[in-house]
Backbone as CSV, one residue per row, in Angstrom:
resi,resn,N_x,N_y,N_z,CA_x,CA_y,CA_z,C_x,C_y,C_z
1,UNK,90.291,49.131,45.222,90.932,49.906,46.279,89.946,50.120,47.441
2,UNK,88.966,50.634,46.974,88.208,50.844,48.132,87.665,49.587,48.569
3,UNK,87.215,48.561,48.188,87.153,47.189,49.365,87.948,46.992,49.958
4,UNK,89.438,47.191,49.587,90.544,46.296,50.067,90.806,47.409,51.419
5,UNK,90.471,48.688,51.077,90.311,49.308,52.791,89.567,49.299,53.468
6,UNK,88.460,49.331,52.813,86.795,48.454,53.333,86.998,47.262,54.788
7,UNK,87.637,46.488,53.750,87.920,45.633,54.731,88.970,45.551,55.568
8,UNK,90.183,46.451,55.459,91.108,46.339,56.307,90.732,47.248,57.355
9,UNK,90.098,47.961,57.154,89.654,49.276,58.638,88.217,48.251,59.148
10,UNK,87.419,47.245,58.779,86.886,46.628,59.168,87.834,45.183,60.106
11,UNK,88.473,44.992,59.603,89.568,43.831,60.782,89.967,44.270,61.721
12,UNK,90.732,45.637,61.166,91.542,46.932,62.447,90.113,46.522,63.422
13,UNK,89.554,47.187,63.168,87.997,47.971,64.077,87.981,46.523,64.829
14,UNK,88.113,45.304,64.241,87.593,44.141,64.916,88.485,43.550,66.388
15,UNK,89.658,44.099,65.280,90.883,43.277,66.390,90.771,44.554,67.636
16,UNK,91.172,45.720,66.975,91.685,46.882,67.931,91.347,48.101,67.951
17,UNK,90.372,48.762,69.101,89.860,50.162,68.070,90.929,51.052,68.275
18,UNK,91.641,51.147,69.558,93.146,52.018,69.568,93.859,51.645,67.587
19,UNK,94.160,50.901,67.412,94.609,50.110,66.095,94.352,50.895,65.186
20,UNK,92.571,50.809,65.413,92.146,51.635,64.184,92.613,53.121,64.280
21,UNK,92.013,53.760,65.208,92.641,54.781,64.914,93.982,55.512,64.598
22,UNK,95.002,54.410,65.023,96.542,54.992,65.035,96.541,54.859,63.269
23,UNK,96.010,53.622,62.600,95.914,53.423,61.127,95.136,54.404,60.553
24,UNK,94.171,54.341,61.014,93.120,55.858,60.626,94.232,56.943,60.142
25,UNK,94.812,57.625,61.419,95.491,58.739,61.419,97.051,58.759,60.277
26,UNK,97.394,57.599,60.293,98.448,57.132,59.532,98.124,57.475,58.062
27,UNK,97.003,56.998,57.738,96.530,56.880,56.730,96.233,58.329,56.040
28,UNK,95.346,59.138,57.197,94.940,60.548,56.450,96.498,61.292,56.267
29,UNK,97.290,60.986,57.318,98.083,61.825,57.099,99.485,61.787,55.451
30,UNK,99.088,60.191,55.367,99.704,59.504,53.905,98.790,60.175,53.128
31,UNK,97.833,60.538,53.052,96.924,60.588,51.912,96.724,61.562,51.589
């Protein structure tokens, strides 16, 4: 689990940092 977000907030971050954060926030708020 934790690589597989490891690396997906590492692609986000790569492609898009707006991205990341909208996923960021998505995420804490799922969690």
């Amino acid at each position: 689990m934790s690589l597989f977000l490891a690396f997906h907030l590492i692609q986000i971050k790569s492609w898009d940092p707006n991205r990341y954060l909208y996923s960021s926030t998505q995420k804490g708020s799922s969690l």
